[in-house]
C-alpha positions in Angstrom: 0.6 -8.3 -9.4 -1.8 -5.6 -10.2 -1.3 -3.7 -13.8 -2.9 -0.1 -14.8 -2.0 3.0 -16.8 -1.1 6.1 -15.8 -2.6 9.0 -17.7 -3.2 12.5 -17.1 -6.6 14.0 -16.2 -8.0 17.1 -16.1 -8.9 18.6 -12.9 -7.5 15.0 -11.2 -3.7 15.0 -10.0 -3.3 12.0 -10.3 -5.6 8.9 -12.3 -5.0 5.6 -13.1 -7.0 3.0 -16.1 -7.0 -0.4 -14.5 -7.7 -3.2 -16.4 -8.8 -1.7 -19.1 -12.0 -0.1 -17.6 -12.5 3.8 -18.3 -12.2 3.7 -14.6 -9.9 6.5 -12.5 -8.3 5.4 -9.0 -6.7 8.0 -6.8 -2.9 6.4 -5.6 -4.6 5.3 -2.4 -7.0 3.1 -3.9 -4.0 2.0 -5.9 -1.8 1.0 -2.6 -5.3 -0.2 -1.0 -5.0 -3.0 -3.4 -1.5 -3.9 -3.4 -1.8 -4.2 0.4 -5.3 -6.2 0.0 -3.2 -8.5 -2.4 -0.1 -8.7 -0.1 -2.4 -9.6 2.8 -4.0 -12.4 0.1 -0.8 -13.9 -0.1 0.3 -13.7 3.0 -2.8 -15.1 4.5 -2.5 -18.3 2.0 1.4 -18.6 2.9 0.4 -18.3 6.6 -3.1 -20.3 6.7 -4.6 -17.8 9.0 -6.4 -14.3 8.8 -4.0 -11.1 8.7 -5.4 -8.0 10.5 -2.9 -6.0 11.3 0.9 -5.2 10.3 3.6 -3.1 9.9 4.6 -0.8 6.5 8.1 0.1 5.8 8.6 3.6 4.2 11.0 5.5 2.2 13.0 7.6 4.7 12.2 10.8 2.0 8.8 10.4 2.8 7.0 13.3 4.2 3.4 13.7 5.7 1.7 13.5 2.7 2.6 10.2 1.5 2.1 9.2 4.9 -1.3 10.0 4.7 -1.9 8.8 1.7 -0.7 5.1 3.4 -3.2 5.7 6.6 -6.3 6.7 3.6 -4.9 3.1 2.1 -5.2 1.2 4.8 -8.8 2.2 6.0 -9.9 0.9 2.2 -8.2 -2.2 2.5 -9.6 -3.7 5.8 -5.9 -3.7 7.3 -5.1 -2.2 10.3 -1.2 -0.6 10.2 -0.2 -0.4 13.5 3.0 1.8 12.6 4.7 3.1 9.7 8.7 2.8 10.0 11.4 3.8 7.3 13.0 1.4 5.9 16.7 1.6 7.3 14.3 0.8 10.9 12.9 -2.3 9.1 16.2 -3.5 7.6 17.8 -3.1 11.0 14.9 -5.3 12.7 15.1 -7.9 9.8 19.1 -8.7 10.1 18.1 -8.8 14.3 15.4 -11.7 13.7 17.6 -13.2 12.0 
């Protein structure tokens, strides 16, 4: 899907190569993609445009992750209308089915 390096970086909590480019991605530019390529897919699988959806979460997830999904989001174009944890979105999946 997408592959990068995790290194360490002064003054940076977190940074990321990608592709091989001296290049450093905070963890919501990360997510921004894998959501921008899950939309991709999804929108080829579907034959229509995506705009909005629904994220499933860790239930140890605190506010800060959280945000980190809303910053996400905003840079990929696509508009999360709610964050639920994943027990919630398991629950909903075995009831549409």
């Amino acid at each position: 899907l997408i592959s990068f390096w995790v290194r360490s970086c002064e003054g940076v909590q977190d940074a990321f190569d990608y592709n091989s480019e001296e290049k450093l991605l905070q963890p919501q530019e990360i997510y921004a993609m894998i959501l921008q390529k899950l939309k991709n897919m999804v929108e080829d699988f579907l034959g229509t445009t995506v705009v909005d959806a629904v994220v499933s979460v860790p239930t140890s997830f605190n506010m800060v992750p959280h945000q980190t999904i809303r910053e996400a989001e905003m840079i990929s174009g696509l508009n999360v209308l709610r964050l639920i944890n994943d027990p919630t979105a398991t629950a909903l999946n075995y009831m549409c089915i």
